[in-house]
C-alpha positions, -999 to +999 in steps of 0.1 A: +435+002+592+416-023+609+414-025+644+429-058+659+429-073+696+459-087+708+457-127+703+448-149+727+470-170+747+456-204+728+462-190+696+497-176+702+497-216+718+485-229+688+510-213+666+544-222+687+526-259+688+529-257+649+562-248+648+572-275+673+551-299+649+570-286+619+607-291+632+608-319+657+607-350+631+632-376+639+666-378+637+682-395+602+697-431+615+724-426+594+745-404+574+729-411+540+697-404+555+707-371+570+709-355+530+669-362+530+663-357+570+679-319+559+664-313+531+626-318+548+636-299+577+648-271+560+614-266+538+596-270+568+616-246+586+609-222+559+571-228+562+572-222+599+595-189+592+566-175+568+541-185+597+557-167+627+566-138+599+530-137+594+515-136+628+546-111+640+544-087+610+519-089+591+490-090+616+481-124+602+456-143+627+479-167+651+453-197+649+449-190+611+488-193+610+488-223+624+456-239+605+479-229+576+511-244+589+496-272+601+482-278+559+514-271+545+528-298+568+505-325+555+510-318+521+550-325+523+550-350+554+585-364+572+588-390+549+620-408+526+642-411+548+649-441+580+650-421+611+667-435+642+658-455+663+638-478+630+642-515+626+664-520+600 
């Protein structure tokens, strides 16, 4: 077993800023765009689950975890749907 320090406060930071970045993405403008608006948020809720699983239970490195999140993000962006507040 190795032995670990305790994280930092800037990488627990980095990792809650993450998940923040993973599920704040706009509201859908209307109800046919909430099907797509809940289907992205959903896989990226799952992503930031695995993350804070990760970091919480696994020992996993907190800034790793969010390097990680943060790549996963950008490979599956907010995107496909009108979010509101959009011109129209």
């Amino acid at each position: 077993m190795t032995d670990r320090t305790e994280p930092s406060f800037g990488e627990l930071r980095q990792l809650l800023a993450a998940v923040l970045e993973a599920i704040a993405i706009p509201h859908p403008a209307t109800v046919g765009d909430g099907e797509v608006h809940d289907r992205i948020l959903l896989d990226r809720v799952l992503d930031a689950r695995v993350a804070l699983e990760g970091a919480l239970h696994r020992g996993d490195d907190p800034g790793w975890s969010a390097d990680h999140l943060r790549a996963r993000l950008a490979e599956k962006p907010a995107i496909g749907y009108r979010a509101g507040g959009e011109g129209r």
